[in-house]
C-alpha positions as CSV (number, residue, x, y, z in Angstrom):
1,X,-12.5,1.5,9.8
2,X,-9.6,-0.4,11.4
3,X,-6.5,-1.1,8.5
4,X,-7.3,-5.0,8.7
5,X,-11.0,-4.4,7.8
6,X,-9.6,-2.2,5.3
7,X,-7.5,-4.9,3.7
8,X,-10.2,-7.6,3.6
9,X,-12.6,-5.4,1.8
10,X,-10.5,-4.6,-0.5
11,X,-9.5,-7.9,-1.2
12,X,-13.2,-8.5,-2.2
13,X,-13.7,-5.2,-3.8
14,X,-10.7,-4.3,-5.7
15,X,-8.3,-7.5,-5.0
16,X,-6.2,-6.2,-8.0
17,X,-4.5,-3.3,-5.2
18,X,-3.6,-6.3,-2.7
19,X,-0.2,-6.6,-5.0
20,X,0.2,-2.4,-4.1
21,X,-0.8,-3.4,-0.7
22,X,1.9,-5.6,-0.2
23,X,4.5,-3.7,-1.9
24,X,3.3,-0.9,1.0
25,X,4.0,-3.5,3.7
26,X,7.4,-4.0,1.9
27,X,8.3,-0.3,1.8
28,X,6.8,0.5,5.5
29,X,9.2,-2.2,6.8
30,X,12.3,-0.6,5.0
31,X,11.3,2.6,4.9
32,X,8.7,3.3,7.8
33,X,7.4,6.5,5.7
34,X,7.2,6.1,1.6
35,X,6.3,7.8,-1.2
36,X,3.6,6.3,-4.2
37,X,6.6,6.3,-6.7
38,X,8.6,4.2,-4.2
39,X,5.9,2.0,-4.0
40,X,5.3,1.5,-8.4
41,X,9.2,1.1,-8.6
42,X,8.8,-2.0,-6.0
43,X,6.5,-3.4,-8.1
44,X,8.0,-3.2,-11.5
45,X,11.3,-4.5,-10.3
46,X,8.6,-7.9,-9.2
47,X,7.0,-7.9,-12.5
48,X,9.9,-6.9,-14.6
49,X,8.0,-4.7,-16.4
50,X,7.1,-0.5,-17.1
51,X,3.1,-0.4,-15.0
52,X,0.6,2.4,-14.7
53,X,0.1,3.0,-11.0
54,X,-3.1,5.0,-10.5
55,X,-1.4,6.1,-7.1
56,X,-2.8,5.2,-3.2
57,X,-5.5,7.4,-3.0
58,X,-7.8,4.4,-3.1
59,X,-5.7,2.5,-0.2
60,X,-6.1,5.9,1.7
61,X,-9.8,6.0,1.3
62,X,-9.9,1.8,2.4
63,X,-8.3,3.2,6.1
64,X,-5.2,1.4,5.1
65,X,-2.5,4.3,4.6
66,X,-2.5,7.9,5.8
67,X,-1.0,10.9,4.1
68,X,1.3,12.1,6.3
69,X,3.8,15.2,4.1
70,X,4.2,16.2,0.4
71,X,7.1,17.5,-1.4
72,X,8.2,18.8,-4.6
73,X,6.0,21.7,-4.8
74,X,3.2,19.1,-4.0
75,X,3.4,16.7,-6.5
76,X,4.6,13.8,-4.5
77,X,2.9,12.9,-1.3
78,X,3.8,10.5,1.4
79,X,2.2,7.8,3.2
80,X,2.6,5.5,6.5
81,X,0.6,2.2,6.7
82,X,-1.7,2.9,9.4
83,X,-2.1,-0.3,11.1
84,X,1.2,-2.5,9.9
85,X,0.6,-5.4,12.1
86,X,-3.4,-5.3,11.4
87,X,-2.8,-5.2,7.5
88,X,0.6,-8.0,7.9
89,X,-2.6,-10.4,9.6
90,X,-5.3,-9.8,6.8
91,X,-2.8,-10.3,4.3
92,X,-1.8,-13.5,6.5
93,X,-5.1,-14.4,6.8
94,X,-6.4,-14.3,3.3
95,X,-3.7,-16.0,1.9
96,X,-1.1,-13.8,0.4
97,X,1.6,-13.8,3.7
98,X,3.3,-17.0,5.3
């Protein structure tokens, strides 16, 4: 499954990750590689607020990242966005980019 198919489905199935997915997008472009925690921090600076974040195995399993190294005796893993400029046009596409 291609990243943008992956984004669109998953803005019908579980559109409450679209927020993580852009906060990805965000990270990728400063970052290129990023880690889950990098990703929550993002998003409570946003929200202004402490948030449970489930991790990105679930954008993993959509095709939209790819585990690429762990660290810290395995407990944090790191991710790439497979498709940037595929997931950057669903986003645009669906509303949520300019």
């Amino acid at each position: 499954m291609s990243a943008y198919r992956g984004v669109k489905r998953l803005a019908v199935e579980r559109p409450e990750w679209i927020p993580k997915v852009l906060a990805c997008l965000e990270c990728h472009k400063k970052y290129g590689e990023f880690a889950g925690n990098w990703v929550r921090k993002l998003l409570e600076e946003k929200e202004g607020k402490k948030i449970w974040f489930p991790g990105l195995r679930t954008l993993v399993s959509y095709g939209i990242l790819k585990k690429v190294d762990t660290a810290r005796g395995g407990r944090r893993a790191y991710y790439i966005l497979i498709d940037p400029e595929g997931v950057e046009k669903a986003l645009r596409e669906l509303g949520y980019l300019k």
